[in-house]
N, C-alpha and C positions, 0 to 999 in steps of 0.2 A: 828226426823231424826234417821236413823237404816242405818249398812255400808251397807245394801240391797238398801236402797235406793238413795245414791250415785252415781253419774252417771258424764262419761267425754263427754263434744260436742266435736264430733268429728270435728267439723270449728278446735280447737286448731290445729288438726293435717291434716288440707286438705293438707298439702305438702307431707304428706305421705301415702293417698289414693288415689289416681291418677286411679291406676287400682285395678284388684280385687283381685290380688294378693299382692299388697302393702295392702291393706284394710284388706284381711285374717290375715296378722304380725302384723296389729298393734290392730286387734282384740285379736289375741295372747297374743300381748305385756301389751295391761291394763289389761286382766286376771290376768296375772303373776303378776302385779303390786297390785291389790286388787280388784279393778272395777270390777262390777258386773251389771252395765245399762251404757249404752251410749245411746247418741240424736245423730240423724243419721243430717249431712248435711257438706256442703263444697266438697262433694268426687267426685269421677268422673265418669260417667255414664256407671254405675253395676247392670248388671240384679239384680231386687229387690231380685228371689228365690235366687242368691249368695250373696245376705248380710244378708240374711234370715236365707243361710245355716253357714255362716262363724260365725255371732253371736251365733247361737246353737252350733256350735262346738267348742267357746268360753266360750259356757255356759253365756252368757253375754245378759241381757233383752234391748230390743228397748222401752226407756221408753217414747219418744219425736220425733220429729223432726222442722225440718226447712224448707219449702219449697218456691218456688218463686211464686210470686203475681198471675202472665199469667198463672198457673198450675191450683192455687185457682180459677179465674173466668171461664176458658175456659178448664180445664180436672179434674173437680172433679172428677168424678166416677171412674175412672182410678186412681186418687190418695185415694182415698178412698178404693180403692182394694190393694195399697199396703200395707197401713198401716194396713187392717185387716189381710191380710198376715202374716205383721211382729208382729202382736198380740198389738199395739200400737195405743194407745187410743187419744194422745197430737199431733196435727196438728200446728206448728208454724208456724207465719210468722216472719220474722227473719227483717221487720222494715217498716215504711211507705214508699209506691209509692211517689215517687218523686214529681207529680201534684199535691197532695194531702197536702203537706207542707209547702206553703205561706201563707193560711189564713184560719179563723175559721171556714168559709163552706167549705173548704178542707176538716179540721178534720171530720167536721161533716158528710161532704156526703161517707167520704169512713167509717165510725162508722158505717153508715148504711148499707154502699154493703155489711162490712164483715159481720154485724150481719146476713144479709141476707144468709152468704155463711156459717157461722158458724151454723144457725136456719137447713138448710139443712143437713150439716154435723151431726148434732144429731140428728135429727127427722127418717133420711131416712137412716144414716151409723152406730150413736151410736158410734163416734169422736167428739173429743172438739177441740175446734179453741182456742186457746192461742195467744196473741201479744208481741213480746217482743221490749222492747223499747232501744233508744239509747239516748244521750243526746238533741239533740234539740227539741224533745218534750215538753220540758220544757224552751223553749223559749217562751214568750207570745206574740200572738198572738190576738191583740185589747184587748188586757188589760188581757187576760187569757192564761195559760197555753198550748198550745198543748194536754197534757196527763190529764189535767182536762177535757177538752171536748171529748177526747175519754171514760174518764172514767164517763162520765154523759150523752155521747148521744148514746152510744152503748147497747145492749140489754143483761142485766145482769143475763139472763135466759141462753144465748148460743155463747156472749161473752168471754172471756179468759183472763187473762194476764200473761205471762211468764216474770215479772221482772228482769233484769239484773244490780246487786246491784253496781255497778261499775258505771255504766253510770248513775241509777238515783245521784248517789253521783256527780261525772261529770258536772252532771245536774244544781248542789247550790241545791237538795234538800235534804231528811232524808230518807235514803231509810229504816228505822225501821217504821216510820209513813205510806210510802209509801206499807209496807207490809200490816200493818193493813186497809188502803184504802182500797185495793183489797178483804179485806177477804171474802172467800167465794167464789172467781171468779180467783184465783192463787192456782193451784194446781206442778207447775213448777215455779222455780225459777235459776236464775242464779248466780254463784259467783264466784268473781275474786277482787282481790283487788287493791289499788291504793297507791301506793311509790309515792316518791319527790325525783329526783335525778335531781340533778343542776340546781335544783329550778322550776323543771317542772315538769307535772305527769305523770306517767306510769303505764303499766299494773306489775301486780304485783301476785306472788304466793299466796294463802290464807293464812292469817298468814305472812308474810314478809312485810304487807304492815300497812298504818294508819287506814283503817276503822273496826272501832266495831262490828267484828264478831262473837264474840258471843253474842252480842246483835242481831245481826239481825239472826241467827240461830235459836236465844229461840224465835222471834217473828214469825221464818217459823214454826215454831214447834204449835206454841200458833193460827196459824190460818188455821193450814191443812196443810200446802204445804207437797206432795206426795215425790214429787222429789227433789233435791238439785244436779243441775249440775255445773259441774267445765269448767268454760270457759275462755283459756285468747288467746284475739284475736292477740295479739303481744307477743311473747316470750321472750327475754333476755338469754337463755342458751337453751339449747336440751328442745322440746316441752314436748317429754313424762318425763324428767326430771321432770318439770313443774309441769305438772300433777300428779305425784307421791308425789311432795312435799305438793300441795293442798290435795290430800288424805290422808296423814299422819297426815296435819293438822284436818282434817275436823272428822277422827277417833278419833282423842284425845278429841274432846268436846262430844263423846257421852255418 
């Protein structure tokens, strides 16, 4: 991890990209802040060339993003032009189709449409399809996992996973193990951490919370991860607040 490679999701801050002038400030605002990549998603519908232009004038790289299911099957190449656009390489889906989450041929058959959508994405675009997960994937599912069966039926050639260290914890599992699972196939990660307050969990600043973050940093570091993004989907004080505290943390362990 380098502070170059540091990156805020903008989901933290969908309530303040709405348009594309809200979008231009708060591109401003992580500048100011230190941020140097941001993962584009949450925002509200901005010509790609002004978040193209507003991050260059940011100075600020599009290391990722997040996009929705119906874009993946039915406008690839149109997605695929913006992300060459924005010089970004990380296509995320930001969690599983909804049909797709009952049962272990759920997992499986959409393992396969993505591989299918991700095999494309590289062959014919030279973009990687990342999955990022959320906690019920690790619900079992006849006696397995969720995120075991994506991570054994999916195509480890053009497959992805975009880990989000908070939810696999969420989860009941080790999100240190879980890095090393993916090695090789996690070039983005996500982190946010997880408090106890009044005896339940929440989302939490980096560093402010209970999970072993520097353990799972030396483990992003020990198996490639490119990017280390700062994500918290609920905030508790001023979002960019938030984010400035997770960056300060996340600078002191380099």
């Amino acid at each position: 991890m380098q502070r170059s490679t540091i990156a805020a999701q903008m989901y933290t801050l969908r309530d303040f990209t709405k348009t594309a002038e809200d979008l231009r400030a708060a591109f401003q605002k992580l500048k100011v802040m230190g941020y140097q990549a941001v993962q584009i998603s949450g925002m509200g519908p901005i010509d790609p060339q002004l978040v193209k232009q507003y991050a260059d004038e940011a100075g600020l790289t599009i290391c990722a993003t997040h996009v929705p299911w119906n874009r993946l099957v039915n406008d690839l190449d149109a997605l695929a032009a913006e992300h060459k656009l924005w010089n970004c390489k990380y296509i995320g889906l930001g969690g599983l189709p909804g049909e797709y989450q009952s049962s272990q041929e759920g997992y499986r058959t959409f393992a396969k449409l993505a591989s299918g959508i991700a095999r494309t994405l590289k062959e014919e675009h030279g973009l990687q399809f990342v999955y990022h997960n959320h906690d019920f994937e690790f619900e079992r599912v006849e006696g397995v996992t969720g995120m075991e069966v994506l991570l054994q039926e999916s195509d480890p050639e053009v497959f992805g996973f975009e880990l989000d260290m908070y939810w696999v914890q969420a989860g009941g599992a080790n999100p240190v193990d879980w890095v090393h699972k993916v090695k090789g196939r996690m070039q983005v990660m996500h982190l946010k951490d997880m408090a106890i307050i009044s005896r339940g969990q929440v989302f939490a600043e980096i560093g402010e919370g209970n999970m072993n973050y520097e353990a799972i940093i030396e483990a992003g570091r020990e198996t490639g991860v490119e990017w280390f993004v700062v994500e918290q989907d609920v905030c508790r004080r001023d979002p960019f607040e938030s984010l400035e505290i997770s960056l300060k943390y996340l600078i002191s362990k380099l």
